[in-house]
C-alpha positions as CSV (number, residue, x, y, z in Angstrom):
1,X,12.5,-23.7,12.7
2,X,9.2,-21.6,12.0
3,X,10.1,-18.5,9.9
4,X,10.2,-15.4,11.8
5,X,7.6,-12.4,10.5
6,X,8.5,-8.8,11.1
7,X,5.6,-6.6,11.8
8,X,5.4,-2.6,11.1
9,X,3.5,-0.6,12.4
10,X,3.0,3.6,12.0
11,X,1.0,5.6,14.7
12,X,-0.3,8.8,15.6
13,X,-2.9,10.1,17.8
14,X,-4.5,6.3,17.7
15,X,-5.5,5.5,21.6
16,X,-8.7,4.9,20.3
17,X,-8.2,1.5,18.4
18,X,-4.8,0.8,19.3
19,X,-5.9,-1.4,22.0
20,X,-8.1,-3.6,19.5
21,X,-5.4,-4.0,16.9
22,X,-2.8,-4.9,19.3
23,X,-5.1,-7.4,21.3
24,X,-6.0,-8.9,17.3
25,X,-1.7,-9.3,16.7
26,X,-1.4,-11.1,19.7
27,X,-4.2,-13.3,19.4
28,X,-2.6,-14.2,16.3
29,X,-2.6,-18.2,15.8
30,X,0.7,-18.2,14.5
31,X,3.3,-16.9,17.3
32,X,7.0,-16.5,15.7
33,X,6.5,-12.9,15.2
34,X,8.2,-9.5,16.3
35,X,6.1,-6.3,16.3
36,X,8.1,-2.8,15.5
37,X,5.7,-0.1,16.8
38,X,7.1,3.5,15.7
39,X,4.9,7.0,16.8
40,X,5.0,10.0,14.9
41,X,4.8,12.7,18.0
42,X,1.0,11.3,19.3
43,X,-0.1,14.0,21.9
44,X,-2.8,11.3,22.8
45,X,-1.8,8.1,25.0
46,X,-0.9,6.1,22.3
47,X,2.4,5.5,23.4
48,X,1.8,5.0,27.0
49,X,-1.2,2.4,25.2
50,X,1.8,0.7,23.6
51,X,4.1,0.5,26.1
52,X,1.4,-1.1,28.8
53,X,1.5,-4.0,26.5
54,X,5.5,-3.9,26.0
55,X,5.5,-5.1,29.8
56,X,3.6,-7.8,29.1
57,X,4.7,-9.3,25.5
58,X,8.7,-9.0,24.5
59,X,7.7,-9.1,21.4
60,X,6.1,-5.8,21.0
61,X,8.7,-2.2,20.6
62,X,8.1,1.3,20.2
63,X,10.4,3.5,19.0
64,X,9.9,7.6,17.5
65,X,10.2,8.6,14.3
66,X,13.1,11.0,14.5
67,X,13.5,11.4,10.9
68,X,13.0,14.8,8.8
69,X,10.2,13.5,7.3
70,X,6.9,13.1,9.2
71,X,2.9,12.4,8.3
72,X,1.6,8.9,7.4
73,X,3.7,7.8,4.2
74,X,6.3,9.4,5.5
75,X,6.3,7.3,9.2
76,X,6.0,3.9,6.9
77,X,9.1,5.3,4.3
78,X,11.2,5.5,7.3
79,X,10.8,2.2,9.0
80,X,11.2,0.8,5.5
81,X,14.7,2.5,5.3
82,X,15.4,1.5,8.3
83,X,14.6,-2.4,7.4
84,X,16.5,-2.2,3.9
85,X,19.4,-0.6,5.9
86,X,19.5,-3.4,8.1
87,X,19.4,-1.6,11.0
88,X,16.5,-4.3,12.5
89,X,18.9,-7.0,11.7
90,X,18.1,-9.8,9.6
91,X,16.8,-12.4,11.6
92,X,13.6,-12.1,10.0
93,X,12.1,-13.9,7.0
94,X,9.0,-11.9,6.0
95,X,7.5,-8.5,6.5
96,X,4.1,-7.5,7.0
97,X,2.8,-4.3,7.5
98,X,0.0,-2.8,10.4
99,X,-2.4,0.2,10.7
100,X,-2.9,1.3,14.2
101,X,-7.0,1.0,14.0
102,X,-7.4,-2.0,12.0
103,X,-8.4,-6.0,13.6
104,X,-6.7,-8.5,11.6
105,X,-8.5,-11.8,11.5
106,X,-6.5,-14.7,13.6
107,X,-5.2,-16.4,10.9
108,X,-3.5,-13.6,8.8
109,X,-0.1,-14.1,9.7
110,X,-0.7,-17.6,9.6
111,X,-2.7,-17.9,6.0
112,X,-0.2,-15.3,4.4
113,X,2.8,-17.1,5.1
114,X,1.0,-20.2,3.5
115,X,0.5,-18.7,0.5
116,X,3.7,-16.4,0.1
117,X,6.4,-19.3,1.0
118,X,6.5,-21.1,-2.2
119,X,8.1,-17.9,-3.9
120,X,10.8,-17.8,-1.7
121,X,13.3,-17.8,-4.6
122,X,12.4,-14.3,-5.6
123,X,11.4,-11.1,-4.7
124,X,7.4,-11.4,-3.5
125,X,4.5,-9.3,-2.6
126,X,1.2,-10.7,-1.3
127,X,-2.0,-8.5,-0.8
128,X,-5.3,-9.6,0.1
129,X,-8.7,-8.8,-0.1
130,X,-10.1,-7.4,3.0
131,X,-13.6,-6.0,4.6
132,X,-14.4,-2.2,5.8
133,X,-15.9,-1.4,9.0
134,X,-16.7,1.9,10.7
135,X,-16.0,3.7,14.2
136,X,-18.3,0.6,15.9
137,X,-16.8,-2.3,14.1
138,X,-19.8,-2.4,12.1
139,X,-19.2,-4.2,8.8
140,X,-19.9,-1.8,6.3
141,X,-18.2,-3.4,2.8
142,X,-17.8,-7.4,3.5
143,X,-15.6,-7.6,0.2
144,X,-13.7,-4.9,-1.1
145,X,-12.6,-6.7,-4.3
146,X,-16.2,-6.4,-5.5
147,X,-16.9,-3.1,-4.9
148,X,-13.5,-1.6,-6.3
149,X,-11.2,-4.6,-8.0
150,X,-8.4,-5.3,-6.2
151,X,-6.6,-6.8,-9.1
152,X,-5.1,-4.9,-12.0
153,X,-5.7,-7.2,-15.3
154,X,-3.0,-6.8,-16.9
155,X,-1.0,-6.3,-14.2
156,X,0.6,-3.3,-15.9
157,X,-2.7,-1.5,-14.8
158,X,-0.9,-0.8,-11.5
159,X,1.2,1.7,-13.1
160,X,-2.0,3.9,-13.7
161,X,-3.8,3.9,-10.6
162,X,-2.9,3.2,-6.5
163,X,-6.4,1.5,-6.1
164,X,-5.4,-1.9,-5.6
165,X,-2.4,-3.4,-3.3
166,X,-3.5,-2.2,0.8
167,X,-0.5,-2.1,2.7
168,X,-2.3,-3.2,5.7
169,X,-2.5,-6.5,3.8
170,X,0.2,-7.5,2.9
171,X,3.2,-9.8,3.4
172,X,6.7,-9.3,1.7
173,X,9.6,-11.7,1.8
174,X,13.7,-10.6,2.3
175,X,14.6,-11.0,-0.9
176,X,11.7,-7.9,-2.1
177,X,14.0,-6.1,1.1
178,X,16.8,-6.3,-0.9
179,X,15.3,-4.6,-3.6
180,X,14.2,-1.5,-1.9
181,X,15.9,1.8,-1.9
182,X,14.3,4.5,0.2
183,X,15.9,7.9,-0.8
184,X,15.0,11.7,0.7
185,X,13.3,12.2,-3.1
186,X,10.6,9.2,-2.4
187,X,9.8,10.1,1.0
188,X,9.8,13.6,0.0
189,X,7.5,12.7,-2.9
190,X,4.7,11.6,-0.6
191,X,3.6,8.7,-2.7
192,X,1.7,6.1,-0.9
193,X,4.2,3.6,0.6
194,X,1.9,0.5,-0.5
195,X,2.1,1.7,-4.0
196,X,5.8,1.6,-4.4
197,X,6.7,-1.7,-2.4
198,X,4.1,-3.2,-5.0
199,X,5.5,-1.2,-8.2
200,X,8.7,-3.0,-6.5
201,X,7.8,-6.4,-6.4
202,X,5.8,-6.5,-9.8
203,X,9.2,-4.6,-11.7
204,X,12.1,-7.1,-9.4
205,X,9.9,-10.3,-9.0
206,X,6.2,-11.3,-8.4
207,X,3.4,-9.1,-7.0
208,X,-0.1,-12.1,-5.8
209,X,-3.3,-11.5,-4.8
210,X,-5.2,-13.8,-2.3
211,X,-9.3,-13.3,-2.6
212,X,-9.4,-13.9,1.1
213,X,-10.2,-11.4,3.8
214,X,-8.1,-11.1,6.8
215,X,-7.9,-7.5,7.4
216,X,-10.8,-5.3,8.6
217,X,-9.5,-1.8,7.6
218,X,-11.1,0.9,9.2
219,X,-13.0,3.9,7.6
220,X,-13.8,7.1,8.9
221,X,-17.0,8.7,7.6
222,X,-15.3,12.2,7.9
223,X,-11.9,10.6,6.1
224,X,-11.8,11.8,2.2
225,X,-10.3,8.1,1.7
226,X,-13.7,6.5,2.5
227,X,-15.3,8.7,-0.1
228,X,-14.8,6.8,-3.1
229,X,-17.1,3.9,-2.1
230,X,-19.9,6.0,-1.6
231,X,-20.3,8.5,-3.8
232,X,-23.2,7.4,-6.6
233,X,-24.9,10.5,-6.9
234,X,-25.0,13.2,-9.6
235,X,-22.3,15.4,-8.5
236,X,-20.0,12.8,-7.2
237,X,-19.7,11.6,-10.8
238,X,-19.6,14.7,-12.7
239,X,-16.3,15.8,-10.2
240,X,-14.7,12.0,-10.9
241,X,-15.2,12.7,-14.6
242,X,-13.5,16.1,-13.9
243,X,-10.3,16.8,-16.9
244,X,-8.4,18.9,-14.4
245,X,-8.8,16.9,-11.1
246,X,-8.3,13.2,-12.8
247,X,-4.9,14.6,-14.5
248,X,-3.7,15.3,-11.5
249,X,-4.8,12.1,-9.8
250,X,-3.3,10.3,-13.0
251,X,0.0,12.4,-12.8
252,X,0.7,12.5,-9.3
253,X,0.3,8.3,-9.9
254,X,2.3,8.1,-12.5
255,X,5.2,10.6,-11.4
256,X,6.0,7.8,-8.4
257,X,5.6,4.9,-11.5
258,X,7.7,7.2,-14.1
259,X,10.5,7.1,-11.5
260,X,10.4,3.9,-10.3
261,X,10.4,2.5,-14.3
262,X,14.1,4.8,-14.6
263,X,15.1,3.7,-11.2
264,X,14.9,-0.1,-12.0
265,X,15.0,0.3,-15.8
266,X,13.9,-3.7,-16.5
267,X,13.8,-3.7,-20.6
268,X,10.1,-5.6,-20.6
269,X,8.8,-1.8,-19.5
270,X,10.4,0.0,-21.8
271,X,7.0,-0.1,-23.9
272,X,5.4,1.5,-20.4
273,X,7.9,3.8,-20.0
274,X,7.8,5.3,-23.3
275,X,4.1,5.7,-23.4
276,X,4.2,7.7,-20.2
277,X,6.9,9.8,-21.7
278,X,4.7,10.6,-24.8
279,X,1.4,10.4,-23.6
280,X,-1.6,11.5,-26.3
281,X,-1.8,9.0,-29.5
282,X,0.6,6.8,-28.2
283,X,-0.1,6.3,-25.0
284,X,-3.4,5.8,-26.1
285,X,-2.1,3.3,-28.0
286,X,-0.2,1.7,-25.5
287,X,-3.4,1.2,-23.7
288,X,-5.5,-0.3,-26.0
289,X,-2.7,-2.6,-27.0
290,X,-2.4,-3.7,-23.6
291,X,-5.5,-3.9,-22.5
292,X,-5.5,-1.5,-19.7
293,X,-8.6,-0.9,-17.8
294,X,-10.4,0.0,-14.6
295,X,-13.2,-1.8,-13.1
296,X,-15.6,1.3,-12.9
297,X,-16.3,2.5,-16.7
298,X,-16.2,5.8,-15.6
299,X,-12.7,5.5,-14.0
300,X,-12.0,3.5,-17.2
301,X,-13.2,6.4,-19.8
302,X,-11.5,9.0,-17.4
303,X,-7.9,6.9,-17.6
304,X,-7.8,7.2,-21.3
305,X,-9.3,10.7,-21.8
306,X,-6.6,12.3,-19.8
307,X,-3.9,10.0,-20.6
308,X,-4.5,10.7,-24.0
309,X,-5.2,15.0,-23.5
310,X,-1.4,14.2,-21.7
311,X,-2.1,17.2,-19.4
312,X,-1.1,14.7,-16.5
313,X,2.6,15.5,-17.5
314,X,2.3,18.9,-15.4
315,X,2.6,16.6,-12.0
316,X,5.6,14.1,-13.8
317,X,8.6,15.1,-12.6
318,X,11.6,14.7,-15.4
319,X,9.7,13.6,-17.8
């Protein structure tokens, strides 16, 4: 029997490209799939959007997110509490996740399930590379990998920065499921969701990368997200380079890793742990040991600068 692959997907206000990214699910060439739709209060007709196609393919639901908790991470937190709780069942075998404006490629579901089934005995996250178009489907970065690095080397690197797993790439099996624990402090914390599922996976079992691109993620030029592959001019680097704003990038980064090292508290991170605790020589030591780096020197020289300065503590809660 083919395995069965749960799709989530978070939406709000999206009747503009909903349509596309639905039509690019469906069209997917592998068909043993369920789709879990859940709207954060669209005023828009996202829902009615949705539902049109609901007639028309069982396969597809839409629920509301009814939680306390509401925004983009927080949406995604709750249908992953709702999927370690069990409430939608367990006659699934993998999870992968959805934006509500992206167009997946036909083969995604197909290609990642390929390349994630041989790790079946353990807990398993698989990311991809992927491209970036605008509002008009225009390609406008045909490989994302090259322009940013998708793959932290070592894979420790992950720790310090949320610049490299996607969620709307990847593909997680049942056993990374049972190693999730959403709790009110995490979705309170407003961490990106695609950070901790791969802090997850990398501390319980195995995190992969695939260089192939079967996502086109779409960028708004007005989105502060989209910034950061654009900005090459004076000023953009002088404010990256910034003491005060990368400490709180680094500390809000590494108050979701500092938590998730207690939570799980796997003795091979002990060394990781403890140089986020201290910060200053010895964490600069811990990085130089380890080899920890960024692919952009500047975002390189900026890591250790402030790791070492250890003003990113401020934004580390319990530390």
């Amino acid at each position: 029997m083919e395995p069965k692959i749960l799709i989530l997907m978070a939406t709000y206000n999206g009747e503009k490209y909903i349509k596309g990214q639905l039509q690019s699910i469906i069209k997917q060439d592998y068909d043993n799939w369920e789709l879990i739709v859940q709207d954060d209060g669209s005023s828009d007709a996202t829902c009615e959007i949705i539902s049109k196609y609901i007639e028309n393919d069982g396969r597809i639901s839409l629920q509301k997110n009814t939680s306390l908790y509401h925004g983009a991470f927080a949406n995604y937190y709750s249908l992953l509490k709702q999927l370690s709780s069990g409430e939608f069942g367990e006659k699934y075998d993998y999870v992968a996740l959805s934006d509500q404006d992206d167009i997946w490629d036909s083969k995604r579901l197909s290609h990642d399930l390929k390349e994630i089934s041989s790790y079946d005995e353990i807990p398993c996250l698989l990311y991809s590379n992927y491209r970036i178009i605008d509002e008009d489907n225009n390609v406008i970065i045909p490989d994302v990998n090259k322009e940013i690095g998708l793959v932290p080397t070592p894979q420790e690197t992950l720790f310090f920065a949320n610049a490299y797993v996607w969620g709307n790439t990847v593909m997680f099996n049942s056993k990374l499921v049972a190693q999730i624990n959403i709790t009110s402090r995490i979705i309170k914390d407003n961490h990106p969701h695609d950070a901790y599922l791969a802090k997850v996976a990398l501390l319980t079992g195995k995190l992969r990368y695939i260089d192939d691109k079967l996502v086109n993620y779409r960028r708004f030029y007005n989105n502060v997200s989209a910034d950061m592959w654009y900005k090459t001019n004076l000023i953009g680097i002088i404010k990256k380079m910034s003491l005060k704003k990368r400490s709180k990038t680094l500390g809000v980064t590494l108050d979701q890793s500092y938590f998730l090292l207690k939570e799980y508290n796997i003795d091979k991170f002990d060394d990781l742990k403890n140089a986020i605790e201290k910060g200053r020589i010895c964490g600069g030591k811990y990085l130089l040991n380890h080899g920890i780096k960024r692919k952009q020197t500047l975002r390189g020289i900026a890591l250790y600068v402030t790791f070492i300065s250890g003003i990113y503590k401020k934004w580390v809660k319990d530390i």
